[in-house]
ROLUM-126085 format. One record per residue (C-alpha): x, y negated, z. Coordinates in pm, whole numbers. Layout:
N
       c1       c2       c3
        X        Y        Z
...
This chain:
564
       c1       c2       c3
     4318      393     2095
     4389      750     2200
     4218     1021     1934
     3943     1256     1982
     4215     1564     2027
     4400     1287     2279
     4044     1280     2525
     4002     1658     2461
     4300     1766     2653
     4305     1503     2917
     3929     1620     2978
     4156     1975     3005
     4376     1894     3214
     4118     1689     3446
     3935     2049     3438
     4254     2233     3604
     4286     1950     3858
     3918     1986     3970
     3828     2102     4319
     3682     2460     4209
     3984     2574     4050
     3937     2900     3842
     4211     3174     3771
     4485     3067     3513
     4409     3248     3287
     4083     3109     3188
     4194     2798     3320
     4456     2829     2999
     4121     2966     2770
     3902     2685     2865
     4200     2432     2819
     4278     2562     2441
     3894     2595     2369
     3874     2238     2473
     4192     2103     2266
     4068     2335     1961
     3671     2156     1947
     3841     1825     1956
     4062     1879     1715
     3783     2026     1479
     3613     1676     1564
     3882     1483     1362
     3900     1473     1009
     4217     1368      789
     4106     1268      460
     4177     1035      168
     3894      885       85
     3614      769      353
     3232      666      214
     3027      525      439
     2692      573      306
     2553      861      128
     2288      656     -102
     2318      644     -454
     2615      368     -455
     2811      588     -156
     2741      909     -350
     2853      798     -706
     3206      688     -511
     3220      982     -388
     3162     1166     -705
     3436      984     -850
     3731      988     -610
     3631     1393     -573
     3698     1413     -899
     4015     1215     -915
     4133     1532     -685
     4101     1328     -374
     3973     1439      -24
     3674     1281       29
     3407     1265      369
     3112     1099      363
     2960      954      677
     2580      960      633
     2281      923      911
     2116     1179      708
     2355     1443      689
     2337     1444      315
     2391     1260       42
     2099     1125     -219
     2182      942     -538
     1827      753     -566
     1800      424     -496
     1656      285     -183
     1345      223     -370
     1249      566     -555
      940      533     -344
      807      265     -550
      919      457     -865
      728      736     -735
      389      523     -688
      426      327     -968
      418      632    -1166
      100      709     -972
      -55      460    -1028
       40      492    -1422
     -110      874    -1407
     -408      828    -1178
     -495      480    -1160
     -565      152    -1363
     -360     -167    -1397
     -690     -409    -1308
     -733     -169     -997
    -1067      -82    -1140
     -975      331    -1017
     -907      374     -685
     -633      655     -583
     -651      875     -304
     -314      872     -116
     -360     1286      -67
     -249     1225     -417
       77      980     -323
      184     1206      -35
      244     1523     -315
      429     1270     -548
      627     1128     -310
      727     1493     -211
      810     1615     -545
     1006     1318     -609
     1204     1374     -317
     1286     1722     -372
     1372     1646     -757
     1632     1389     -589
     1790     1585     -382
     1830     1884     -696
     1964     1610     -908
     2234     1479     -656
     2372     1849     -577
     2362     1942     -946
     2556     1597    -1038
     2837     1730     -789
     2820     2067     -901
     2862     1943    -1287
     3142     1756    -1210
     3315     2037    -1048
     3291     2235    -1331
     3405     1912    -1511
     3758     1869    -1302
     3829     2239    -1242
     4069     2364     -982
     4148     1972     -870
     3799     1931     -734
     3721     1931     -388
     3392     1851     -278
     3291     1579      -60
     3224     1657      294
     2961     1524      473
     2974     1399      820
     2592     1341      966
     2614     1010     1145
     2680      641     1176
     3069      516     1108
     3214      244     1239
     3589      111     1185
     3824      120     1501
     4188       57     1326
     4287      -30      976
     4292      360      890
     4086      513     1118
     3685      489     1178
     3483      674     1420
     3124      910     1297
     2881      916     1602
     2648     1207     1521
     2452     1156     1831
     2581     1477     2002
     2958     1362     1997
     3190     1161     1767
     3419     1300     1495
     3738     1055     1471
     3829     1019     1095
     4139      855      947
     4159      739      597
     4355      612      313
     4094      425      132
     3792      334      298
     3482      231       92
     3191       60      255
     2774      156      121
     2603      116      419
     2314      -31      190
     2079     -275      325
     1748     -364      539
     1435     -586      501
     1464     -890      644
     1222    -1000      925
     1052    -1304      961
     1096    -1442     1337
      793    -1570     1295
      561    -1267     1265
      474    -1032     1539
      685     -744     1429
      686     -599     1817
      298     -690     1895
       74     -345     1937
     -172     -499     1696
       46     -486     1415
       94     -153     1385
      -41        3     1090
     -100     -359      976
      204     -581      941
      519     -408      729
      857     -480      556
      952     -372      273
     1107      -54      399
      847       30      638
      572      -16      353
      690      316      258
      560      517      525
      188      299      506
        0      591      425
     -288      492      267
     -426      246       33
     -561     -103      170
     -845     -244       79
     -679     -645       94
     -319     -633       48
     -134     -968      140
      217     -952       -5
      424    -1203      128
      701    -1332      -86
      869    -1400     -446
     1115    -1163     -511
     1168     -830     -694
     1031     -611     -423
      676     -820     -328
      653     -873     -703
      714     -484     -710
      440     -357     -480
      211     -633     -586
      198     -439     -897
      166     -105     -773
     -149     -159     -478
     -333     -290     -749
     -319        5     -954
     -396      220     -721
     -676       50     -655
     -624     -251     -356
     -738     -571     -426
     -381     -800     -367
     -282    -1144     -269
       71    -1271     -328
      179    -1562     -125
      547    -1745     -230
      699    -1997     -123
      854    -2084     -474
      623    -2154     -783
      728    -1845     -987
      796    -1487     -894
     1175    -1339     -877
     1320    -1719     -883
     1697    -1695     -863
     1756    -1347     -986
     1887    -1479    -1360
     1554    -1422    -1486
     1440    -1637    -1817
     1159    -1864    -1746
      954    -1712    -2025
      962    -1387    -1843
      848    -1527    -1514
      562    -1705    -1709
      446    -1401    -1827
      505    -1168    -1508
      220    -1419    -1350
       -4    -1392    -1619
       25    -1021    -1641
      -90    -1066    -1293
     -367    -1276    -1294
     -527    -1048    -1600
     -494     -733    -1349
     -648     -944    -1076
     -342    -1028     -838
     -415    -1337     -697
      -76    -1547     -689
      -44    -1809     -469
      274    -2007     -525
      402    -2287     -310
      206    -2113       -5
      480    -1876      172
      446    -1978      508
      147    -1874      712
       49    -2104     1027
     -180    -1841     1175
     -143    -1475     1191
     -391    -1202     1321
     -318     -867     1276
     -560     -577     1299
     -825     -354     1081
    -1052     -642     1014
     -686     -907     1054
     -612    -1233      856
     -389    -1496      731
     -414    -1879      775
     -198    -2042      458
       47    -2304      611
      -24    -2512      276
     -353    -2534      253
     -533    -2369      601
     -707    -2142      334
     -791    -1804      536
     -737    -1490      364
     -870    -1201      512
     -641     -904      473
     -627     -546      611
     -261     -516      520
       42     -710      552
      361     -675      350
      599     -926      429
      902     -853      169
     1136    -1187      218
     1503    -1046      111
     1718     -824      242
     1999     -855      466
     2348     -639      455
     2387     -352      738
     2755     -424      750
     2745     -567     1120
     2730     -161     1178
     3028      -58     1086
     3258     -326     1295
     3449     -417      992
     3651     -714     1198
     3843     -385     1373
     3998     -293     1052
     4148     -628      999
     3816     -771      769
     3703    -1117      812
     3387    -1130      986
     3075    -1032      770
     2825    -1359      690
     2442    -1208      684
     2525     -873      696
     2757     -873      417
     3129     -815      406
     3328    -1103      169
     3540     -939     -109
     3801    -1003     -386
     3530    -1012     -722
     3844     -868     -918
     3869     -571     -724
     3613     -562     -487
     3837     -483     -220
     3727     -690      172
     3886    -1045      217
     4106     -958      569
     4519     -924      666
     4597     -567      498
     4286     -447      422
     4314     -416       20
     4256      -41       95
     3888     -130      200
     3618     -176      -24
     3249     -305        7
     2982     -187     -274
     2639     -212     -346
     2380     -410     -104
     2687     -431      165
     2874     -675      -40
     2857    -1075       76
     3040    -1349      -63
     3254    -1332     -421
     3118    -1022     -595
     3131    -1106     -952
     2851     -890    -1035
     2496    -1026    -1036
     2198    -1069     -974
     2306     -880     -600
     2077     -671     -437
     2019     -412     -775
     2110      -37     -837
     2258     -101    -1142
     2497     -379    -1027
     2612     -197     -670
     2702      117     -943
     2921     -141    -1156
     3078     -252     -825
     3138      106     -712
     3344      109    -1075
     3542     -168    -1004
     3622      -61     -624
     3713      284     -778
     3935      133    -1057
     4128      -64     -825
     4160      219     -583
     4272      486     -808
     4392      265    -1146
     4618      575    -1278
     4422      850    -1210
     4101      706    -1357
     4251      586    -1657
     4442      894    -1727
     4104     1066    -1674
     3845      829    -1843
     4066      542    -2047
     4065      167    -1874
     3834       38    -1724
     3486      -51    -1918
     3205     -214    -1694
     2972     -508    -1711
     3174     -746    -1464
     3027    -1095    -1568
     2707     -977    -1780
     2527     -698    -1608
     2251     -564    -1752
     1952     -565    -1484
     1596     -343    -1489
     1305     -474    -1271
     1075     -160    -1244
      722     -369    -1223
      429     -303    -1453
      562     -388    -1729
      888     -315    -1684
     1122     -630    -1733
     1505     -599    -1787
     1755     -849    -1896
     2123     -943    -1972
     2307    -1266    -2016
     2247    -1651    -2071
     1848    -1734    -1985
     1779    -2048    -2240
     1775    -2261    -1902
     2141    -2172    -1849
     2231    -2200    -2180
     2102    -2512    -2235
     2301    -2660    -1952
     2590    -2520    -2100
     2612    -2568    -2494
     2340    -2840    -2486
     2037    -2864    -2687
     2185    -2865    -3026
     2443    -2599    -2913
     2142    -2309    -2871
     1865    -2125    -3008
     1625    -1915    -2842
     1375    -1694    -3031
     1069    -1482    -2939
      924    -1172    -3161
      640     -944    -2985
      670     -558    -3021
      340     -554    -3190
      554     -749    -3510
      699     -419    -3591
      584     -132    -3756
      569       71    -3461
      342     -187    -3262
      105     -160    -3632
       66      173    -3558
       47      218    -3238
     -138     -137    -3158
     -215     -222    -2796
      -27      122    -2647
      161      155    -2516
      216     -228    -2592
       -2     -531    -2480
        6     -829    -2647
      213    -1050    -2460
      501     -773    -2452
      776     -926    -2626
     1159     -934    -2640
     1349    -1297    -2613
     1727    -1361    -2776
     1978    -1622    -2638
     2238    -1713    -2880
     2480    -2001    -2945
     2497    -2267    -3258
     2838    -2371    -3314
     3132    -2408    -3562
     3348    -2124    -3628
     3333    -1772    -3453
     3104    -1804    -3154
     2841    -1953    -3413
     2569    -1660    -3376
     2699    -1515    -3088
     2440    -1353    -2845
     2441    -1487    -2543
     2164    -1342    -2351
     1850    -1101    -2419
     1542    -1039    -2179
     1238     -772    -2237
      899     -799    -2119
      742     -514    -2200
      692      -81    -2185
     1007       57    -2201
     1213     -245    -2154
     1467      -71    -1925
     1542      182    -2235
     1640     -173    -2470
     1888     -290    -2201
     2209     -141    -2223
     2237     -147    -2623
     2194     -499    -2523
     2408     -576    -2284
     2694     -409    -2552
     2633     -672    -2797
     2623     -989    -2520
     2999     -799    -2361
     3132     -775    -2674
     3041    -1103    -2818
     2879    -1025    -3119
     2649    -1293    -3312
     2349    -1214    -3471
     2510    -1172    -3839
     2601     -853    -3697
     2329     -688    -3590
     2127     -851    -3927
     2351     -579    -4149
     2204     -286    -3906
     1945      -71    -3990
     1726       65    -3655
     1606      434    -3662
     1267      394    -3790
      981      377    -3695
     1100      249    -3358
     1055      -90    -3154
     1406     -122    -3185
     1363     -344    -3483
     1227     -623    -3232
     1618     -691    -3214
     1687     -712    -3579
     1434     -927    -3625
     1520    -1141    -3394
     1849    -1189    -3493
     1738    -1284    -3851
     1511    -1519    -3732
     1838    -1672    -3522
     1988    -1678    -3864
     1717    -1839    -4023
     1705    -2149    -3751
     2093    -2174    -3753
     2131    -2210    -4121
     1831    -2453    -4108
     2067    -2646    -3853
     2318    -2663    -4142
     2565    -2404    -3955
     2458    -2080    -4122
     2720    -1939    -4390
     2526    -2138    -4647
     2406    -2501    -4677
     2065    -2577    -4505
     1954    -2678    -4855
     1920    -2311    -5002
     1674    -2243    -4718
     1326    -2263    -4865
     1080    -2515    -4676
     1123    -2792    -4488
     1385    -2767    -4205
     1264    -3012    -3964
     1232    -2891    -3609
      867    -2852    -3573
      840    -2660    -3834
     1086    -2391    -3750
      887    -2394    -3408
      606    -2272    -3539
      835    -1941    -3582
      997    -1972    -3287
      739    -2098    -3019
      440    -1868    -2973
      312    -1727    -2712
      122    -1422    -2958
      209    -1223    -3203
      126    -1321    -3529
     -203    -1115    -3689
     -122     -801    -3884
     -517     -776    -3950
């Protein structure tokens, strides 16, 4: 394929071959101002990013700072590093500040419009102050990213094209790494084109741009994102239905049963009427005054707002990854090397896929998050730049097999490891424990009672009951609660480093903090596995009976105990 400077001058030379030949002289000008703009249009660099999101931008951040030339390729024009979803975030937090869980206040979205602009602007302050840290970081090595506004697409192993819309800027590469992010999937079977659904029938995308506040929501679907927004339009004041097609929310994201259990309950106390087993509608009609028919049951369910939020699909069919030499992407996702995250193709080890992008053999999960498309990005930029990194930073240090995963609904939910469904399948019944203490146990719940923590908020351990050093070890934790995102990471420390629950028994939390929730845990785990007879005493020095249903009475509630 010939390059952008290649078509400039033959467009030259066809120009001194026309019929209405002009003196030589600016015959020659017009030539050499022709060569010249296509030669500003490509773009020799090291490093290319395609995608300027919050994945793209934190590759871009690093390789910059590794020294390397870096352009980013970006619709936009400029880069953002907040997540797809910081629109939720932003009316979630609404609905926090203005109006009630049980939907009882009713916000006016005047009020959405300013937070959702604020947000924005804090975004984009936070993005260019991250670069301009981290030039002040590296020093005179630093180069800053350019950015390229428009659409890339591969057309050789080393070279990609940037359409812009007003011409295309040719851009050849060393390493190549691939954020493109993702899209809401569409039902076939809904009239996504039909007049009549405008301003009635959305994605999870478009739901964004909705504008106001329904007065029936029908969320359609399961997962993180319906659960999500389920949440939020009943705080700010909707009355919401959620149709799935499964019989718990977020099934197959590595959530704990006990979590999903009490997701849906949180929901039917706000008023969210779940519907599981339901997810297929047999009649649609859109409108102001539209409706639902429920496949299931025939049950009609009058709804001035549809938001259909069934997955998301990969947007890596965009970026013609099959003309670098990749193997073909499978729903919209490119297939990598887990190790190294590089694409599965002849030659192309130099090519990475990150974040939403990524198909088949990431070793990071659940897919789909922020926070495990960033510990990709790691991993792409480790194996890209192995030296440099580790002569900058140490080796490498990221969650690969255990990620540590934040669901932003109300309350938030985040978890890390085994569930006790997983680790029962593994280690067996005998070879587990699983324990439950409620943040209103500790000292801080006494004083602070039901704020910011309900009753049901509570954090779960995983651990393992065995001989010798894996006895104790913590194998998974999940939080259901305020502030569960802010537990997480401590977490997900002591499940990648193995430690057991003797460990974290000779810690003392800063006090008065909910942090003890994981201490005592972890001596309750110590309690039930010397009552098994594998604790570093005999199961005779424990006082009490040590029959199973007896240590379920500690282990098995559903409430915290009384403090009156």
């Amino acid at each position: 394929m010939a390059s952008v400077a290649s078509f400039g001058a033959m467009r030259g030379v066809r120009a001194l071959r026309g019929p209405h030949r002009r003196g030589p002289v600016l015959e020659m000008r017009a030539l050499k101002r022709s060569i010249a703009a296509a030669a500003a249009a490509s773009r020799e660099v090291d490093v290319l990013v395609m995608g300027g999101g919050p994945v793209g931008a934190e590759v871009a951040l690093s390789c910059a700072m590794l020294g390397r030339r870096v352009a980013v390729a970006e619709p936009r024009g400029l880069m953002l590093a907040a997540p797809t979803g910081w629109v939720s975030k932003a009316l979630r937090q609404l609905g926090r500040d203005h109006g009630a869980p049980d939907g009882s206040r009713r916000v006016d979205w005047a009020i959405a419009e300013e937070y959702l602009a604020k947000t924005a602007g804090r975004a984009l302050k936070l993005t260019a102050n991250r670069f301009r840290d981290a030039e002040l970081i590296s020093g005179e090595g630093f180069e800053a990213p350019q950015v390229i506004k428009g659409s890339a697409r591969f057309v050789g192993p080393h070279s990609a094209l940037v359409d812009g819309g007003e011409g295309e800027t040719q851009v050849s590469f060393a390493h190549a790494f691939i954020a493109v992010g993702s899209k809401s999937f569409r039902l076939p079977a809904l009239p996504w084109n039909e007049p009549e659904s405008a301003g009635w029938l959305y994605d999870g995308d478009t739901i964004q741009g909705i504008g106001r506040v329904p007065q029936n929501l029908v969320v359609q679907g399961g997962g993180t994102i319906a659960t999500e927004y389920a949440f939020i339009f009943r705080a700010l004041g909707a009355e919401v239905t959620l149709v799935m097609r499964e019989d718990a929310v977020m099934a197959g994201c590595g959530m704990d049963s006990s979590i999903q259990s009490a997701v849906m309950d949180r929901m039917r106390r706000v008023g969210i009427e779940v519907k599981p087993d339901s997810g297929i509608f047999s009649e649609v009609n859109p409108g102001p005054e539209g409706s639902v028919v429920l496949a299931s049951s025939g049950e009609v369910i009058a709804c001035d707002a549809l938001l259909s939020a069934t997955g998301r699909i990969g947007l890596v069919d965009s970026v013609d990854i099959t003309a670098a030499g990749c193997d073909p992407p499978t729903r919209g996702g490119a297939a990598v090397d887990g190790a190294t995250m590089s694409c599965i193709g002849e030659g192309t080890g130099h090519i990475y896929a990150v974040g939403d992008c990524t198909g088949d053999g990431s070793f990071v999960t659940p897919q789909g998050l922020l926070s495990t498309g960033l510990a990709e990005a790691i991993i792409a930029t480790h194996d890209a730049f192995p030296d440099e990194l580790e002569a900058r930073v140490g080796q490498l240090a990221t969650y690969v097999s255990e990620c540590p995963v934040a669901v932003w609904i109300e309350p938030t939910v985040s978890y890390v490891g085994a569930t006790a469904e997983s680790a029962l399948a593994e280690y067996g019944k005998e070879g587990y424990g699983e324990v439950k203490v409620f943040f209103l146990e500790t000292i801080k719940g006494c004083v602070e009672r039901a704020k910011p923590y309900g009753r049901d908020e509570f954090l779960k351990l995983v651990y393992q009951v065995a001989e010798g050093s894996e006895n104790g070890r913590i194998l998974g934790v999940h939080v259901f609660g305020s502030g569960a995102s802010e537990f997480i990471h401590n977490a997900a420390t002591l499940v990648n480093s193995r430690a057991t629950v003797w460990e974290v028994c000779r810690t003392v939390p800063p006090a008065v903090t909910v942090q003890d929730v994981m201490k005592m845990c972890c001596v309750r785990a110590a309690i039930d596995i010397t009552a098994r007879g594998k604790g570093p005493r005999p199961a005779i020095s424990i006082a009490g009976d040590t029959k199973a249903e007896v240590r379920a009475k500690l282990f098995n509630r559903n409430r915290p105990r009384s403090t009156e």
